[in-house]
C-alpha positions as a Markdown table, in Angstrom:
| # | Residue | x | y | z |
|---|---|---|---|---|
| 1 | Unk | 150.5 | 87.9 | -62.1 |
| 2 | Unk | 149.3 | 91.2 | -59.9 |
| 3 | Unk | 145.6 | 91.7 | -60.4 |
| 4 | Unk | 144.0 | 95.3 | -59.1 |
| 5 | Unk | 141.5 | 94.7 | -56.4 |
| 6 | Unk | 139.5 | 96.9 | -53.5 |
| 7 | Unk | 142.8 | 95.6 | -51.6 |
| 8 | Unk | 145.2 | 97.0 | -54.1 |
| 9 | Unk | 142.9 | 100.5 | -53.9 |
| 10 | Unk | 143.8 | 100.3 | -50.0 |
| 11 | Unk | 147.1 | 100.1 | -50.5 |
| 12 | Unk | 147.5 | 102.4 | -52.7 |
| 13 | Unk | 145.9 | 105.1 | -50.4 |
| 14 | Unk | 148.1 | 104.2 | -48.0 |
| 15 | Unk | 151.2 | 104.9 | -49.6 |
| 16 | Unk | 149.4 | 108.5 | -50.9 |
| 17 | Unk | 148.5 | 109.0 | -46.7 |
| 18 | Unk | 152.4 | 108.3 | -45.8 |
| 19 | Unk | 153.0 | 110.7 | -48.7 |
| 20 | Unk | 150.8 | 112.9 | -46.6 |
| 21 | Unk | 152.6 | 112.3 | -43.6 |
| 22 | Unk | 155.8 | 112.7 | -44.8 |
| 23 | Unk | 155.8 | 115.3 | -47.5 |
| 24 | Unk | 158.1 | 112.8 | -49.8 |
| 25 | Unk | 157.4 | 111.2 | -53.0 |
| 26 | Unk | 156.6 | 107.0 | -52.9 |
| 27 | Unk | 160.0 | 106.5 | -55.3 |
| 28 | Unk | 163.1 | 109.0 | -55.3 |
| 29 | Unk | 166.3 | 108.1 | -56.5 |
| 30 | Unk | 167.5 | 111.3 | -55.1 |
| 31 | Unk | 166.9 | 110.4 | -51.4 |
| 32 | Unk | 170.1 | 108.0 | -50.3 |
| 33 | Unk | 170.4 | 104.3 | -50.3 |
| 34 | Unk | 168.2 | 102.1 | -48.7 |
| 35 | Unk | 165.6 | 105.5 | -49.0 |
| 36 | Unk | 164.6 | 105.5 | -52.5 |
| 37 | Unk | 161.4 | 103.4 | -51.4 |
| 38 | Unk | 158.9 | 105.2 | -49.3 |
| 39 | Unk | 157.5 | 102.2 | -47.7 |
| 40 | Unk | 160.3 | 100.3 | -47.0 |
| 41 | Unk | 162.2 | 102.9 | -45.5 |
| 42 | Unk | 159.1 | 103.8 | -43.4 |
| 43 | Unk | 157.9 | 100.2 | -42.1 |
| 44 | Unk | 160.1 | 99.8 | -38.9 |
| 45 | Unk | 159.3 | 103.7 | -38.1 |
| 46 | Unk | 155.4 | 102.9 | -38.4 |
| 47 | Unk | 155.1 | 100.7 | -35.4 |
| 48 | Unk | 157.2 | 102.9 | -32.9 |
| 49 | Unk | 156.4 | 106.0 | -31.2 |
| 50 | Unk | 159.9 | 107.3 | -31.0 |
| 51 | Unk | 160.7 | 106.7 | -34.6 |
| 52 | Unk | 157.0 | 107.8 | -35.8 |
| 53 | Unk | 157.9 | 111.2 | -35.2 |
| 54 | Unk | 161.2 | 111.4 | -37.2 |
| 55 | Unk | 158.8 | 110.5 | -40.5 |
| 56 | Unk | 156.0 | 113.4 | -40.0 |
| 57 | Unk | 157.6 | 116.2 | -42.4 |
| 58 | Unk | 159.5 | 118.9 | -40.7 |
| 59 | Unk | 157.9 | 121.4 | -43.0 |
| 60 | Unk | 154.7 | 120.7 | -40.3 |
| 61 | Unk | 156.5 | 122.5 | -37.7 |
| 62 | Unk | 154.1 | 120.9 | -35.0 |
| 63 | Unk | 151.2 | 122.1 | -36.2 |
| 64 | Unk | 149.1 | 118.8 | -36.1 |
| 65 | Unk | 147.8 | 116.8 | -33.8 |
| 66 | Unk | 150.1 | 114.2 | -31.9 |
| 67 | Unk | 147.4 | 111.3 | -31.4 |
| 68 | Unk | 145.9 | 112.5 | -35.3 |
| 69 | Unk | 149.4 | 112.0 | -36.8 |
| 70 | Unk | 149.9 | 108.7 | -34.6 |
| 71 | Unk | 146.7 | 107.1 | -35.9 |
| 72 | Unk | 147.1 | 107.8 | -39.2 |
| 73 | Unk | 150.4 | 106.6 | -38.8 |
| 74 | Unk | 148.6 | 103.8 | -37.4 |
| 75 | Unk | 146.0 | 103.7 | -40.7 |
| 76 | Unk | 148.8 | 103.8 | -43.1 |
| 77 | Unk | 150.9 | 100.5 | -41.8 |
| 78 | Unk | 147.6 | 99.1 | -42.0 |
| 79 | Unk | 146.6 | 99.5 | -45.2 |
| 80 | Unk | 150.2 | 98.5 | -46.5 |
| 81 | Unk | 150.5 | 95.0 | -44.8 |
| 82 | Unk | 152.4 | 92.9 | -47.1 |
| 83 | Unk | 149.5 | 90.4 | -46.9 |
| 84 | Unk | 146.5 | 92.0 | -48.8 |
| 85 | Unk | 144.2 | 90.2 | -46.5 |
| 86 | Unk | 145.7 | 91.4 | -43.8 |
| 87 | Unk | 144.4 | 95.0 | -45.2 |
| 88 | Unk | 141.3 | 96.9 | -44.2 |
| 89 | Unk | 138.5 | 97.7 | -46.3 |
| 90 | Unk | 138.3 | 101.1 | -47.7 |
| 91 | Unk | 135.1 | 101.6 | -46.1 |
| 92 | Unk | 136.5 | 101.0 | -42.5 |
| 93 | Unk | 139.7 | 103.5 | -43.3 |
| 94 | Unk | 137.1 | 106.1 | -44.4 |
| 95 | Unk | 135.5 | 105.4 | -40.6 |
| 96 | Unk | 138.9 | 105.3 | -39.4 |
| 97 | Unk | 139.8 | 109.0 | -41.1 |
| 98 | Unk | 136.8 | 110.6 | -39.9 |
| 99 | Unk | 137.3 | 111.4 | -36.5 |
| 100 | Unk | 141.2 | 112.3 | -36.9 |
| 101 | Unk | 140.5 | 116.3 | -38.0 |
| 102 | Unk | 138.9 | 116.7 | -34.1 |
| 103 | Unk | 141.4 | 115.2 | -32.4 |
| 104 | Unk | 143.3 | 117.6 | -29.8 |
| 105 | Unk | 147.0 | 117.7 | -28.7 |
| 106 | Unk | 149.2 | 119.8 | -30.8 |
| 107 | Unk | 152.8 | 118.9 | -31.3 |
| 108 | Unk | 154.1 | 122.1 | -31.3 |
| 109 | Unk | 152.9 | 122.1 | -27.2 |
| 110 | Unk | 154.9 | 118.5 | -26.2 |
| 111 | Unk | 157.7 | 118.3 | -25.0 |
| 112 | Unk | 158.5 | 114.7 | -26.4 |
| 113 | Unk | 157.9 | 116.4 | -30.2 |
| 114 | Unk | 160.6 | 119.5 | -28.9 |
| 115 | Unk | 163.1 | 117.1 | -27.7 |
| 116 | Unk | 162.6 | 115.2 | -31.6 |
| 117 | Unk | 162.7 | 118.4 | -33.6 |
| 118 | Unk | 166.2 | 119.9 | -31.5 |
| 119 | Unk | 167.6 | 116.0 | -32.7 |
| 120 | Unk | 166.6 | 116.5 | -36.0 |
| 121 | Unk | 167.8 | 120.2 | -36.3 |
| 122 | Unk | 171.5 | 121.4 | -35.2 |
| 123 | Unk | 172.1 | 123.8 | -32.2 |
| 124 | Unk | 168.0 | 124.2 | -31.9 |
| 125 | Unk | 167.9 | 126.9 | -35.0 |
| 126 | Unk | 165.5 | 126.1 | -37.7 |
| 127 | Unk | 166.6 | 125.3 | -41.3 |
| 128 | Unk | 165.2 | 127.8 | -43.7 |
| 129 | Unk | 165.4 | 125.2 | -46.8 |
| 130 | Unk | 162.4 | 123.3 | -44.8 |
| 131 | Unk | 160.0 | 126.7 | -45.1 |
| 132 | Unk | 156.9 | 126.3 | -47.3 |
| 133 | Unk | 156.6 | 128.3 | -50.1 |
| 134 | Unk | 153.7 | 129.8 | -51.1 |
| 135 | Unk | 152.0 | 129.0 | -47.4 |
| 136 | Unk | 150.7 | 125.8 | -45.3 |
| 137 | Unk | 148.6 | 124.6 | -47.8 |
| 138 | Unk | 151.2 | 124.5 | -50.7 |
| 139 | Unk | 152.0 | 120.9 | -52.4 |
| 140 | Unk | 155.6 | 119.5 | -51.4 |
| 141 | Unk | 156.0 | 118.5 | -54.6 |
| 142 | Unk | 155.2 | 122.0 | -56.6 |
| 143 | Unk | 157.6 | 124.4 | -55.7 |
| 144 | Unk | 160.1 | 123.7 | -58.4 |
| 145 | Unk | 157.3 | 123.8 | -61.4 |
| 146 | Unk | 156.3 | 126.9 | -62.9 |
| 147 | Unk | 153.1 | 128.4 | -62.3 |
| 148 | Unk | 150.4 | 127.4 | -64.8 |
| 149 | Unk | 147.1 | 129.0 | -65.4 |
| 150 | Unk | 144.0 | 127.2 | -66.2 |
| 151 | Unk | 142.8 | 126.7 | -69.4 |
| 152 | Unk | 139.8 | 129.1 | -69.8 |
């Protein structure tokens, strides 16, 4: 039987930071076989610098920080070991987290990231269905729901 511990919190936050990351749900039956599993399909891209970059949502445009988006990367495979005591506590992820907002390097300025992003999209012109709506900060997963006002 699965019992909920601090480790089971840690993994948990991991899948929600490769959520982050990637800008796709944890389970979608939409996405195609062998892809319907956020984790698994991520694991061998975790570890790599080359693949790394082809799970960072495209929606980011290269407006992040390389060595940020690396070691979160980095965070994330750690809190989803397969072995729970392989995990890290939550307070050293929260240690690990802070620095990552100061951390310089932009994508958008290397030329590794350009090279991925003219792979990823055909003849170098961007694909409008990747667009934002409703601006940077907008959920990935809201822009099918209707808009809902608070309750007063």
């Amino acid at each position: 039987m699965w019992h909920l511990t601090s480790k089971s919190d840690v993994y948990s936050f991991g899948v929600a930071l490769l959520e982050m990351l990637t800008g796709q749900r944890s389970m979608d039956k939409n996405r195609p076989n062998g892809e319907h599993n956020l984790v698994e399909w991520a694991r061998p891209h975790l570890g790599e610098r080359r693949r790394f970059y082809r799970l960072l949502d495209p929606r980011l445009e290269g407006r992040f920080s390389i060595k940020g988006a690396q070691k979160a990367a980095q965070l994330a495979a750690l809190c989803l070991s397969r072995d729970p005591k392989a995990r890290r506590l939550m307070s050293e992820v929260v240690e690990a987290l802070k620095p990552l907002p100061n951390l310089k390097g932009m994508a958008s300025s290397s030329s590794f990231f350009q090279t991925m992003q003219a792979e990823r999209i055909p003849n170098g012109q961007p694909n409008r269905s990747l667009s934002i709506p409703n601006g940077p900060h907008a959920s990935a997963y809201n822009h099918n729901l209707p808009h809902r006002s608070p309750n007063p």
